[in-house]
C-alpha positions in Angstrom: -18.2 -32.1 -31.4 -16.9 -28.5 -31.3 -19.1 -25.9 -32.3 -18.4 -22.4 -34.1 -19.1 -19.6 -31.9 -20.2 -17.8 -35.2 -22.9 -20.7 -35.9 -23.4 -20.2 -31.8 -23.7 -16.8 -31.4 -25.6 -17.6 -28.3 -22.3 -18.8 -26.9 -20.1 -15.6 -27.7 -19.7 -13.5 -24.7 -20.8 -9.8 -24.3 -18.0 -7.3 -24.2 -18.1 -7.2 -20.6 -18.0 -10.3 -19.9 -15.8 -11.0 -22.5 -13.2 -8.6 -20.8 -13.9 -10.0 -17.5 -13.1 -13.2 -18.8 -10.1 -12.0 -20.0 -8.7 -10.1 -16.7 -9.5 -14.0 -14.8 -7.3 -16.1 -17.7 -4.8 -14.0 -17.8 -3.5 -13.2 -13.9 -5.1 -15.7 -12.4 -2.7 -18.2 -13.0 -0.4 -16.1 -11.1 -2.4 -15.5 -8.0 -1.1 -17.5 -5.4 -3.2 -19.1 -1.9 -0.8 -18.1 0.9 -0.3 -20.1 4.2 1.3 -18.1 6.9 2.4 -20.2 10.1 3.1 -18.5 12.8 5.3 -19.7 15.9 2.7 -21.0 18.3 1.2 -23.1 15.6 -1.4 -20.8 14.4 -2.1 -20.4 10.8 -3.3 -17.7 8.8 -3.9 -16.9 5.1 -4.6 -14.5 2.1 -3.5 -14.1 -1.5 -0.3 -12.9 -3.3 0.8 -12.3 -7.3 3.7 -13.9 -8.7 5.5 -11.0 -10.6 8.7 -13.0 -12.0 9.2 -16.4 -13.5 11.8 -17.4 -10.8 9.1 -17.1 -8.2 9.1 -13.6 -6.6 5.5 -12.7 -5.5 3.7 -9.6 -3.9 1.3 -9.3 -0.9 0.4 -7.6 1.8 2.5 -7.3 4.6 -0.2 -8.1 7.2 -0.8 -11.5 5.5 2.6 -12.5 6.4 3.9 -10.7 9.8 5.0 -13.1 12.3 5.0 -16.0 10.0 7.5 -18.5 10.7 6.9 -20.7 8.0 5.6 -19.8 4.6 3.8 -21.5 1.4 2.1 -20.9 -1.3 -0.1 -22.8 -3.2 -0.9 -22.3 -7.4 -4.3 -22.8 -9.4 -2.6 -25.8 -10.5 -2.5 -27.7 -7.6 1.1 -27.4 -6.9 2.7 -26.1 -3.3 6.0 -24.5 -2.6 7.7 -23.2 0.6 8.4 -19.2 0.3 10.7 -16.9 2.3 10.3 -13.6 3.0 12.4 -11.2 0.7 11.4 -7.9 2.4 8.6 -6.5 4.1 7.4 -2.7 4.5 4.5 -2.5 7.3 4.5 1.4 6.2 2.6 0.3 2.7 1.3 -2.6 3.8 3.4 -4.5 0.9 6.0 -7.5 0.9 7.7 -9.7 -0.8 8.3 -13.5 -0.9 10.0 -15.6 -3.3 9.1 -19.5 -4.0 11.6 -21.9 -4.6 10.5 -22.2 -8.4 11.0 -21.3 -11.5 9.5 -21.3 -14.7 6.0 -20.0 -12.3 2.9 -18.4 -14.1 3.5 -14.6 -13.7 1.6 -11.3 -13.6 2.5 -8.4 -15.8 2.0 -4.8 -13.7 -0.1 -1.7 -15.2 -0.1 1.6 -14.2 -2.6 3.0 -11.5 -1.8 6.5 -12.7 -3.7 6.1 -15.8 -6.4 4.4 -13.9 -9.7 6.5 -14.2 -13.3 6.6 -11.9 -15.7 4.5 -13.6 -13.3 1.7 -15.2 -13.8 -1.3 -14.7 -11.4 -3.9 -12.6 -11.3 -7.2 -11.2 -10.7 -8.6 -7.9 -8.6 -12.3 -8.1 -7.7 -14.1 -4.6 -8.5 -16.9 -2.6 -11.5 -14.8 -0.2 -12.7 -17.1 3.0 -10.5 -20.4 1.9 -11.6 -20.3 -1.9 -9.4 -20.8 -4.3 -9.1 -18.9 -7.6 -11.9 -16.6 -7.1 -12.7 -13.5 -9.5 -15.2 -10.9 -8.3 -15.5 -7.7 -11.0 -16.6 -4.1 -10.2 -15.3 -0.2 -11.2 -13.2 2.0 -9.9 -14.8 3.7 -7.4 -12.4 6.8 -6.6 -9.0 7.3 -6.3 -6.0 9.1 -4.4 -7.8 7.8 -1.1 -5.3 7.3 1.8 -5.5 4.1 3.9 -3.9 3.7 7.1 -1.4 1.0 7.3 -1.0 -1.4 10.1 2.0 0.8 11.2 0.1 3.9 11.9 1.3 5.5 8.3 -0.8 6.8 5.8 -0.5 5.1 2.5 -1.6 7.6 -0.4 -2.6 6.8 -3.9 -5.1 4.0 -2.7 -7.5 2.8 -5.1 -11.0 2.5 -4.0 -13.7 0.0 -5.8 -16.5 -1.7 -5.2 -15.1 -5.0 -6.3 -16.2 -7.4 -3.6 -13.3 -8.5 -1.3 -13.4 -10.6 1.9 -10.8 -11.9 4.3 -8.1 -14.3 2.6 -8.5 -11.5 -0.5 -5.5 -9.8 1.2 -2.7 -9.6 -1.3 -4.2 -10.5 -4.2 -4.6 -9.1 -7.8 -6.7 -5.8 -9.1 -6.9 -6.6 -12.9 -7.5 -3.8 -15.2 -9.5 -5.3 -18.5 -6.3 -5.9 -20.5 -5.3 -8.2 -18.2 -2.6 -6.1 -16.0 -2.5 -5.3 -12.4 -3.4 -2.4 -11.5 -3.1 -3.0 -7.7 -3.0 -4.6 -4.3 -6.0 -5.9 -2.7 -5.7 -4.8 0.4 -8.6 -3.9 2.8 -12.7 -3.4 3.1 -14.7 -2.2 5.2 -16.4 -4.8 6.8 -19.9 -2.7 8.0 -20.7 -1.4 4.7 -21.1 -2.5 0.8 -18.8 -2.1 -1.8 -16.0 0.2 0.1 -12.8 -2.2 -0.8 -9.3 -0.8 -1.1 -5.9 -1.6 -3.2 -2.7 -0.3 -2.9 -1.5 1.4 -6.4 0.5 -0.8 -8.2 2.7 2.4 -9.1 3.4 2.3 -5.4 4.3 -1.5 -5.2 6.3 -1.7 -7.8 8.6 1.5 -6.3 8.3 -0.5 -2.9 9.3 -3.9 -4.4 12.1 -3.1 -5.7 13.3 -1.1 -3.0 12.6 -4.3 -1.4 14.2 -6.8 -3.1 17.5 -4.2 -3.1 17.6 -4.0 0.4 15.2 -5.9 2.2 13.0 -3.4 3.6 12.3 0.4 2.4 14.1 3.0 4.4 12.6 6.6 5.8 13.9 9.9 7.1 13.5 10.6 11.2 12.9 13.6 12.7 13.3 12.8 16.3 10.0 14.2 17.4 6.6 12.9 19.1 3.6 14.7 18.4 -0.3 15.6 17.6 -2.3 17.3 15.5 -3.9 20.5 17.1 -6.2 22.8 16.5 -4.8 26.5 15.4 -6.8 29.9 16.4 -8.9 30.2 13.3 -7.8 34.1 12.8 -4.3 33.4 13.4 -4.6 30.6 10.5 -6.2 33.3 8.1 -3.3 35.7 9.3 -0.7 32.6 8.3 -2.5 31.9 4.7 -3.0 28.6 6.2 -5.6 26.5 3.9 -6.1 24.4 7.4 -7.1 25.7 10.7 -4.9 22.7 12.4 -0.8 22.3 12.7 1.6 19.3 14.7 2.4 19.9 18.8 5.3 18.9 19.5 4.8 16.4 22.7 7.9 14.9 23.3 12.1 15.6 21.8 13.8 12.5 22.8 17.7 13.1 23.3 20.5 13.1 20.6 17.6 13.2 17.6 17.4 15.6 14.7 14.8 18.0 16.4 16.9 17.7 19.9 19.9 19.3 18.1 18.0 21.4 16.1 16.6 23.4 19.1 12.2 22.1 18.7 11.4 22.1 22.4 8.4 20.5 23.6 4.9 22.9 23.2 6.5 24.0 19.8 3.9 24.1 17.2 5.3 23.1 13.3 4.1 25.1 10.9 6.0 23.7 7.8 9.1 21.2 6.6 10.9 21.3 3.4 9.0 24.5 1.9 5.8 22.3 2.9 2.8 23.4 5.4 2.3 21.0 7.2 -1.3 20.7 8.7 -0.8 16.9 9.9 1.2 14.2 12.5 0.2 12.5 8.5 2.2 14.9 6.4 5.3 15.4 8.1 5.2 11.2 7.6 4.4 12.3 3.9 7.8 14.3 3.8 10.0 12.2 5.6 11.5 10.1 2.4 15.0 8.4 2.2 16.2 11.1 0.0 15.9 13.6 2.8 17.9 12.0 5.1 20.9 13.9 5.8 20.0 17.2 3.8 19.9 20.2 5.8 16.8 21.8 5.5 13.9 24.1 6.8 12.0 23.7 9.8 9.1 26.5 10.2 7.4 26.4 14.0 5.5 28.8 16.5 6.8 29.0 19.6 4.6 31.0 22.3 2.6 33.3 20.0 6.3 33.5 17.7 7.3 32.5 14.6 10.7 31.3 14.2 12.9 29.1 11.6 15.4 26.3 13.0 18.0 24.5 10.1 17.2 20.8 10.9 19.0 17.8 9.2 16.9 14.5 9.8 18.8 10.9 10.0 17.9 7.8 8.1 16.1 5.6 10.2 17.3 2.4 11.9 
């Protein structure tokens, strides 16, 4: 016998549970148990969101490098071999796509509107279990989270929804039921620091993806370090930083190398930018700057100088 939840009204859920309820219905269907089989026989796993009908899906990048075989397995019980679309080890983001169609599918949010305090809700498949939900809040955002490439991703969403390994790739659900982001990371010595790439940067990194197979970035033919600056000569500079970028190394026939940077150079600023960070020059070195002559501001023994520098796409 079926009971009204208005002659139950110990039955009805509270708002919060209600909305958590909500978040798990609606995108969990979509969330996806990956099996990543590499080479020499070794398998690995984590989670992944179907964003289309026809079977494209999102995860992490580090959930699927090396895999020579891929599948993916849905709530319902039903398994399908994937292949990879595109991967981008710089934001830790790829794409598969599963030979299906009609698939249970996620619709994307927007992590700019996201604020500190609201709450989310983690969906994956953490340790080998299947279809899990775990809710928390927003903890902060416009953190930066190193990717397995050495890059910095920005805009990362920090929250102390619980996340283990096998969470990887998997769903951050805003209340309405729309991802707000990429479960990506935790760290593992302390409580409630969990991490999720943006979904405002996955979806720019999807379908630059699914274009072209990977996302391509400007070079500027340099290797270097961040290094400390005299603290008065950094006051002198209107420098909000006491630290610039050494340049170590000018391999041959690159953008700096016909520029004029010479190893011991110190740079100061790129594209009207200071630059304070090896992690901001990365910052500034977008596709759309390939090719563009612009502005290269350095110190080079105790003088300030300006070289015209045009960096190449890179390979």
């Amino acid at each position: 016998m079926a009971y009204d939840v208005a002659e139950r009204p110990e039955e009805a859920l509270d708002p919060y549970s209600a909305r958590v309820s909500h978040a798990f219905e609606t995108v969990g269907p979509a969330v996806v148990h990956i099996s990543a089989v590499k080479a020499n026989g070794r398998a690995g796993t984590g989670s992944g969101v179907i964003f289309a009908p026809d079977g494209y899906l999102i995860t992490n990048s580090h959930v699927v490098a090396g895999a020579a075989r891929l599948s993916a397995s849905l709530t319902d019980g039903r398994q399908f071999e994937g292949r990879l679309i595109g991967d981008d080890p710089a934001t830790d983001l790829a794409v598969l796509r599963l030979e299906a169609t009609d698939l249970p599918h996620a619709a994307f949010g927007s992590s700019a509107r996201l604020r500190v305090g609201q709450l989310v809700v983690a969906i994956g498949n953490p340790l080998g279990f299947q279809a899990t939900v775990t809710a928390g809040i927003v903890s902060a955002l416009g953190r930066t989270l190193r990717s397995p490439s050495g890059r910095l991703i920005e805009s990362v969403i920090q929250t102390d929804a619980a996340l283990n390994p096998g969470n990887s790739g998997g769903a951050l659900v805003d209340g309405q039921g729309r991802v707000v982001g990429i479960n990506t990371a935790m760290i593992g010595q302390a409580q409630g620091l969990c991490f999720a790439i943006g979904v405002d940067t996955a979806v720019d990194v999807t379908a630059r993806l699914m274009r072209d197979g990977r996302v391509r970035r400007a070079r500027l033919g340099v290797a270097g370090q961040t290094t400390p600056l005299d603290a008065r000569l950094a006051r002198r500079l209107q420098r909000a930083s006491d630290t610039a970028v050494l340049v170590s190394e000018v391999p041959a026939g690159g953008p700096a190398a016909r520029a004029g940077v010479q190893k011991g150079d110190v740079i100061l600023a790129f594209s009207d930018a200071k630059v304070f960070t090896v992690d901001d020059l990365h910052r500034l070195l977008t596709a759309e700057i390939a090719g563009r002559e612009t502005e290269l501001v350095l110190m080079r023994r105790a003088r300030i100088e300006t070289l015209k520098l045009t960096p190449d796409l890179d390979d």
